[in-house]
C-alpha positions as CSV (number, residue, x, y, z in Angstrom):
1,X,0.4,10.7,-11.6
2,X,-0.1,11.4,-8.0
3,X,-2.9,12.8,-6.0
4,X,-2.2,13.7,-2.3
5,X,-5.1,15.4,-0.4
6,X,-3.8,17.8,2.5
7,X,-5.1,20.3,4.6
8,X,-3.3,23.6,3.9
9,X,-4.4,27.0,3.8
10,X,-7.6,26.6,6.0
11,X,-9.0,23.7,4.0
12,X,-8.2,20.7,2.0
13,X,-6.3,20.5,-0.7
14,X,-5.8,18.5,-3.8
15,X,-1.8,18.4,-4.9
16,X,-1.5,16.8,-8.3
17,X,1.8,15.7,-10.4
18,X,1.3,14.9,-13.8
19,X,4.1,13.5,-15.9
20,X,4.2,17.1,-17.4
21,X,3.9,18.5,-13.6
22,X,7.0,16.6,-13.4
23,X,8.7,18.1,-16.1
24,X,7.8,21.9,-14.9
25,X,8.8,21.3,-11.5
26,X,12.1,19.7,-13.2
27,X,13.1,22.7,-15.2
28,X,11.5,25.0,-12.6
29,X,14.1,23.8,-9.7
30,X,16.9,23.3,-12.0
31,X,17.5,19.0,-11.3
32,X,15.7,15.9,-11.9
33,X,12.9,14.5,-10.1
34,X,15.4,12.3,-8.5
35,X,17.5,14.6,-7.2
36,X,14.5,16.9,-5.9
37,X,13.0,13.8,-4.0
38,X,16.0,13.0,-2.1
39,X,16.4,16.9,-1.1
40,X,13.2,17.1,0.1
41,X,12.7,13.7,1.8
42,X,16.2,13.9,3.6
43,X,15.7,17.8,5.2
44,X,18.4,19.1,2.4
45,X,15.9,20.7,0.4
46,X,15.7,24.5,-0.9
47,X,12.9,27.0,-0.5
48,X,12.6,26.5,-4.3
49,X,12.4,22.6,-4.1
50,X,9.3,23.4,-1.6
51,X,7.6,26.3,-3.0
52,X,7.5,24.9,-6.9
53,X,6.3,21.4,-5.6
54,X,3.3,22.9,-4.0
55,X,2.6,25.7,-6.7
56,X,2.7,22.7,-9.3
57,X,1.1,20.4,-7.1
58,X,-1.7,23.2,-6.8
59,X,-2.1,23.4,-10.3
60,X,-2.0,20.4,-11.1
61,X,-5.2,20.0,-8.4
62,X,-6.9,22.2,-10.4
63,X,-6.5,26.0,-9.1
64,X,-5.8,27.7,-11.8
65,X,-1.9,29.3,-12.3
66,X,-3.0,33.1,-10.6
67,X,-4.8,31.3,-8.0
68,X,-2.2,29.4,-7.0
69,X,0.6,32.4,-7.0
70,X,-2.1,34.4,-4.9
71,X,-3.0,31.2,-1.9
72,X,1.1,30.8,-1.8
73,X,1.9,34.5,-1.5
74,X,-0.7,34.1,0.7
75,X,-0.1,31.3,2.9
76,X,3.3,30.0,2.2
77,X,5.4,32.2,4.7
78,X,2.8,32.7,7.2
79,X,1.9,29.1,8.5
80,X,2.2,28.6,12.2
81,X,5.0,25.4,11.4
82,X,6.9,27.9,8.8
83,X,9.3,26.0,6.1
84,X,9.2,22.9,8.0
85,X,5.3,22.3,7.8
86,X,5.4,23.4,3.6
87,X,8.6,21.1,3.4
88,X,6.8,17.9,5.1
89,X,3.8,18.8,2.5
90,X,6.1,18.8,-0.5
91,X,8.0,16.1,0.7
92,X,4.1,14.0,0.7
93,X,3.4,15.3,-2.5
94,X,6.6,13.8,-3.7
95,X,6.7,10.3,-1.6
96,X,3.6,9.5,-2.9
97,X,4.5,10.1,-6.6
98,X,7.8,8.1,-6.1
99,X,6.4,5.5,-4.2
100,X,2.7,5.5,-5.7
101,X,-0.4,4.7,-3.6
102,X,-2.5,1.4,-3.9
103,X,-6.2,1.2,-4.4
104,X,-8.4,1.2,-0.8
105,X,-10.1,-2.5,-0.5
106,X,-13.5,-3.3,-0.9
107,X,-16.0,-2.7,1.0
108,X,-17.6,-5.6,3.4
109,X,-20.8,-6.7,1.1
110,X,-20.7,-4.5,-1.5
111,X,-17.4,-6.1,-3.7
112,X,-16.5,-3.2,-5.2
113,X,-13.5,-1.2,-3.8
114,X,-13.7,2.2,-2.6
115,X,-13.3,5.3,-4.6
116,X,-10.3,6.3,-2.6
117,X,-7.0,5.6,-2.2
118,X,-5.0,4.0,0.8
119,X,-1.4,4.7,0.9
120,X,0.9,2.2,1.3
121,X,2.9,1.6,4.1
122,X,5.9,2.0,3.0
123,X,4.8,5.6,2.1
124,X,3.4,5.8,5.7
125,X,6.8,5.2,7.4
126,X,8.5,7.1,4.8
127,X,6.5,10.2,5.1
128,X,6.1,9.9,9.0
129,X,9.7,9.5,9.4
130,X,11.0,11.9,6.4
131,X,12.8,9.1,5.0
132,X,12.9,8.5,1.4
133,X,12.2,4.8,0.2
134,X,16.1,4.0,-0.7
135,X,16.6,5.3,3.4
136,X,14.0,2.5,4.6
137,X,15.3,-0.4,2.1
138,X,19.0,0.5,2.8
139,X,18.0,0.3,7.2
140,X,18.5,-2.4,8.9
141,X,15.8,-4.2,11.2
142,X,17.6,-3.2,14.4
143,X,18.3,0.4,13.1
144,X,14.3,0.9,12.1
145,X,13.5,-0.3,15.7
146,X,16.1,2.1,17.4
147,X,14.1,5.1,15.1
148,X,10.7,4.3,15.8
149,X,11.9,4.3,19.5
150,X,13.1,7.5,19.5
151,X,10.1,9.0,17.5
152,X,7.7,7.3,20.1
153,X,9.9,8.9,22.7
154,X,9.9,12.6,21.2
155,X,6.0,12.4,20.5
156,X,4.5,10.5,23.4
157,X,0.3,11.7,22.1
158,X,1.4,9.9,18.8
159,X,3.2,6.5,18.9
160,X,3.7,4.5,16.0
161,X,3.2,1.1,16.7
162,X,5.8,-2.0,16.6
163,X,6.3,-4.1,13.8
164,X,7.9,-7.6,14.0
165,X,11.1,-8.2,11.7
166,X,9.4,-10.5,9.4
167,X,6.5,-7.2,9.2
168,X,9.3,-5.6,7.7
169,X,10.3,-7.6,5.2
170,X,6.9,-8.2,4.1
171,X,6.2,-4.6,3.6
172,X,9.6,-4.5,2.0
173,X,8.5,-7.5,0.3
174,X,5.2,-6.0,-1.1
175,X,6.2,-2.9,-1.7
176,X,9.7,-2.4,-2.7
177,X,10.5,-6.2,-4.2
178,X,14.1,-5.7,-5.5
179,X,15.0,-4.6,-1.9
180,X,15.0,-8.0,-0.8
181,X,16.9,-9.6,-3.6
């Protein structure tokens, strides 16, 4: 199960995909989770991959299934960033399903960890650079350099920062294990 919080719609939302989420939004779109992922994290995605990942994820979040039908008739063809702004929200909704979320660490004194969730960074780059996980562990060091550049050079109000080589194959490392092998 995954939980992704993201403003949408004038306010924050909870997206939620349960294992049977999963299997609506399979028979829903027609292919496997698999298959939908990849779509949607490489830019080949259909409306329906989109739309049915956020009514699910909705759902699943706990609107009910008329409320959901009425905020995406709604909302989902009149956002300022159109298709592209719901695709990079079903796209998150999906990353962190596929690549799972960690738990937040504790806080200083107290010893207990945080109610909320940190993503990992490996969903970080993934989701900041629509990339799915087998993208990242298939790059090469020099080739991730060469993309962050260019992403620092299209957005210069948002750079993401520089990470050593040996960075990358810790969070390879950590995070996706049989990468490495």
């Amino acid at each position: 199960m995954s939980e992704t919080v993201i403003e949408w719609a004038g306010k924050e939302r909870l997206f939620r995909l349960t294992m049977g989420g999963v299997l609506d939004l399979e028979q829903a779109v027609g292919e496997g989770i698999g298959k939908i992922f990849v779509r949607l994290s490489s830019g080949q995605f259909s409306v329906r991959d989109v739309h049915e990942t956020m009514r699910l994820g909705l759902i699943g979040g706990g609107l009910g299934v008329l409320d959901a039908k009425r905020l995406l008739d709604a909302h989902f063809e009149t956002r300022p960033g159109g298709y592209m702004e719901n695709a990079t929200i079903a796209a998150t909704i999906l990353t962190d399903l596929m690549t799972g979320i960690e738990p937040a660490v504790a806080d200083a004194g107290k010893g207990e960890p945080n109610e909320t969730f940190a993503f990992s960074e490996l969903s970080q780059i993934c989701r900041v650079f629509h990339m799915s996980p087998q993208d990242l562990r298939d790059m090469r060091y020099a080739d991730f350099v060469n993309l962050v550049r260019g992403f620092n050079a299209s957005k210069p109000d948002k750079k993401a920062p520089h990470i050593s080589e040996e960075e990358f194959i810790d969070i390879l490392n950590r995070y996706e294990p049989e990468a490495i092998q």
